[in-house]
N, C-alpha and C positions, 0 to 999 in steps of 0.2 A: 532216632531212626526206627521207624516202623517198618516190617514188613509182612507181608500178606501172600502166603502160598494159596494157589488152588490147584485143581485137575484132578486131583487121586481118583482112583475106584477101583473095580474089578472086572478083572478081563481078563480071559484064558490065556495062557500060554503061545506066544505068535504073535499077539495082536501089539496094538499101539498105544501110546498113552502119553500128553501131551502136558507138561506141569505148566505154569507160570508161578510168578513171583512179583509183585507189584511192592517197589520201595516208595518208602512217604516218610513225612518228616521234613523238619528246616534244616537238621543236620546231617543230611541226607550229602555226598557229595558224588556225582557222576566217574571222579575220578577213582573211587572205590571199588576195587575187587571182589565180585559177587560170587558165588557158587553153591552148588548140592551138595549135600551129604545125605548119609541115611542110616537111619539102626534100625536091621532088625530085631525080632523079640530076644531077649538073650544073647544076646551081642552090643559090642561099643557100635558108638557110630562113626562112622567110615564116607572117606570121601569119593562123592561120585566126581566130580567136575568141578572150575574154576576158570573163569576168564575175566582178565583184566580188560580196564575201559579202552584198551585199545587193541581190544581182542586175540591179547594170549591165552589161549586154551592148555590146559591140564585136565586128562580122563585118567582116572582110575583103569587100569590094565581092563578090569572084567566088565568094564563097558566098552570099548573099544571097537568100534563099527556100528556099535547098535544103538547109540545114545549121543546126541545133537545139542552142544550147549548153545546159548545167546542170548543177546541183549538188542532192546528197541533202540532206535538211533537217539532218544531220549537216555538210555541207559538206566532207566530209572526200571524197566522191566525185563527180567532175568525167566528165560526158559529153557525146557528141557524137553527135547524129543525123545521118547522110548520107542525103539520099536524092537523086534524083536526079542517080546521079554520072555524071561522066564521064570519058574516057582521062587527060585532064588534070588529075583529081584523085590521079592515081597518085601517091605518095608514101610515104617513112618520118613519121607524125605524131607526133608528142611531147607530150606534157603538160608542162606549167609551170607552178612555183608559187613566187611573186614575195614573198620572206620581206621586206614594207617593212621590220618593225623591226632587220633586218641588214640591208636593203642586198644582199640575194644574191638570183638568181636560181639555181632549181633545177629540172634537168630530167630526165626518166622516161628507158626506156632506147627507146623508141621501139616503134610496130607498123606494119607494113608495109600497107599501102593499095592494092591493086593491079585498075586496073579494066581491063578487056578492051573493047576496040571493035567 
Protein backbone atom coordinates (compact mmCIF):
# COMPACT_ATOMS: atom_id res chain seq x y z
CA UNK A 1 0.00 0.00 0.00
CA UNK A 2 1.22 3.32 -1.12
CA UNK A 3 0.25 6.35 -0.08
CA UNK A 4 0.61 9.80 -1.43
CA UNK A 5 -0.33 13.13 0.84
CA UNK A 6 -0.57 16.55 -0.87
CA UNK A 7 -1.87 20.23 0.03
CA UNK A 8 0.37 21.49 2.87
CA UNK A 9 1.61 25.22 2.88
CA UNK A 10 1.50 28.30 4.33
CA UNK A 11 -1.22 30.28 5.41
CA UNK A 12 -1.88 32.78 8.05
CA UNK A 13 -4.00 32.09 10.84
CA UNK A 14 -7.95 31.99 9.83
CA UNK A 15 -7.53 30.82 6.61
CA UNK A 16 -8.00 27.25 4.93
CA UNK A 17 -6.28 24.49 3.94
CA UNK A 18 -7.36 21.43 2.10
CA UNK A 19 -5.02 17.97 2.37
CA UNK A 20 -5.59 14.90 0.22
CA UNK A 21 -4.28 11.53 0.28
CA UNK A 22 -4.25 9.35 -2.65
CA UNK A 23 -3.99 5.19 -1.67
CA UNK A 24 -2.36 2.96 -4.42
CA UNK A 25 -1.10 -0.37 -4.42
CA UNK A 26 -2.78 -4.23 -5.06
CA UNK A 27 -3.07 -4.39 -1.38
CA UNK A 28 -4.75 -1.69 -1.05
CA UNK A 29 -8.43 -2.69 0.42
CA UNK A 30 -11.39 0.02 0.46
CA UNK A 31 -12.38 -1.62 3.51
CA UNK A 32 -9.55 0.05 5.40
CA UNK A 33 -9.55 2.69 7.95
CA UNK A 34 -7.79 5.70 6.87
CA UNK A 35 -6.81 8.90 8.84
CA UNK A 36 -4.62 12.04 9.99
CA UNK A 37 -2.17 12.46 12.20
CA UNK A 38 0.44 15.09 12.78
CA UNK A 39 3.79 15.79 14.79
CA UNK A 40 4.75 18.84 15.36
CA UNK A 41 8.44 19.77 15.91
CA UNK A 42 9.34 18.45 19.34
CA UNK A 43 6.47 16.59 20.02
CA UNK A 44 4.92 12.68 19.23
CA UNK A 45 2.68 12.51 16.72
CA UNK A 46 -0.88 12.83 17.48
CA UNK A 47 -4.10 12.03 15.96
CA UNK A 48 -6.12 14.41 13.95
CA UNK A 49 -8.87 12.21 12.56
CA UNK A 50 -10.19 8.68 11.26
CA UNK A 51 -13.02 7.31 9.36
CA UNK A 52 -13.82 3.94 8.66
CA UNK A 53 -15.15 2.86 4.97
CA UNK A 54 -18.39 3.26 6.03
CA UNK A 55 -17.86 6.53 7.36
CA UNK A 56 -17.31 6.51 11.27
CA UNK A 57 -15.55 9.52 11.94
CA UNK A 58 -13.17 10.13 15.03
CA UNK A 59 -11.72 13.90 15.66
CA UNK A 60 -9.19 14.68 18.00
CA UNK A 61 -10.96 17.16 20.68
CA UNK A 62 -8.68 20.16 19.26
CA UNK A 63 -10.04 19.92 15.87
CA UNK A 64 -13.51 19.81 16.52
CA UNK A 65 -15.55 22.21 14.32
CA UNK A 66 -12.83 23.26 12.44
CA UNK A 67 -11.40 20.21 10.52
CA UNK A 68 -13.61 17.89 7.88
CA UNK A 69 -12.55 14.36 7.29
CA UNK A 70 -13.37 12.04 4.14
CA UNK A 71 -13.26 9.81 1.59
CA UNK A 72 -14.01 9.58 -2.39
CA UNK A 73 -16.93 7.20 -3.01
CA UNK A 74 -13.80 5.08 -4.50
CA UNK A 75 -12.52 5.23 -0.91
CA UNK A 76 -9.24 5.13 -2.25
CA UNK A 77 -8.96 9.07 -1.54
CA UNK A 78 -8.80 10.34 2.01
CA UNK A 79 -9.26 14.23 2.86
CA UNK A 80 -8.94 16.82 5.13
CA UNK A 81 -10.68 20.14 5.49
CA UNK A 82 -8.89 22.84 7.76
CA UNK A 83 -10.31 25.73 8.20
CA UNK A 84 -9.93 27.80 10.84
CA UNK A 85 -6.46 27.22 11.62
CA UNK A 86 -4.36 28.27 13.92
CA UNK A 87 -0.28 28.76 14.87
CA UNK A 88 -0.78 25.48 16.76
CA UNK A 89 -2.00 23.61 13.94
CA UNK A 90 1.54 23.94 12.38
CA UNK A 91 2.72 20.46 11.76
CA UNK A 92 4.17 17.58 9.29
CA UNK A 93 0.48 15.56 8.83
CA UNK A 94 0.50 12.09 7.45
CA UNK A 95 -2.10 10.00 6.15
CA UNK A 96 -2.62 6.42 7.65
CA UNK A 97 -4.03 3.56 6.39
CA UNK A 98 -4.64 0.76 9.03
CA UNK A 99 -4.23 -2.61 6.67
CA UNK A 100 -6.75 -4.82 9.67
CA UNK A 101 -6.36 -7.95 7.56
CA UNK A 102 -2.32 -7.64 8.22
CA UNK A 103 -2.01 -6.13 11.20
CA UNK A 104 0.12 -3.30 9.71
CA UNK A 105 -0.10 0.25 9.84
CA UNK A 106 1.06 2.23 6.80
CA UNK A 107 1.91 5.72 6.51
CA UNK A 108 2.33 8.53 3.56
CA UNK A 109 5.56 10.56 3.44
CA UNK A 110 3.92 13.52 5.19
CA UNK A 111 3.00 17.44 3.96
CA UNK A 112 4.05 20.26 5.92
CA UNK A 113 1.20 22.41 7.45
CA UNK A 114 2.46 25.69 8.40
CA UNK A 115 0.44 28.53 9.86
CA UNK A 116 1.57 32.04 10.47
CA UNK A 117 0.29 34.21 13.45
Amino acid sequence: VQLQASGGGLVQAGESLRLSCAASGSGFRSSATMGWYRQAPGKQRELVATITSCGIINYADFVKGRFTVSRDRSKKTLFLQMNSLKAEDTAVYFCNCYAYWAGTNYWGQGTLVTVSS
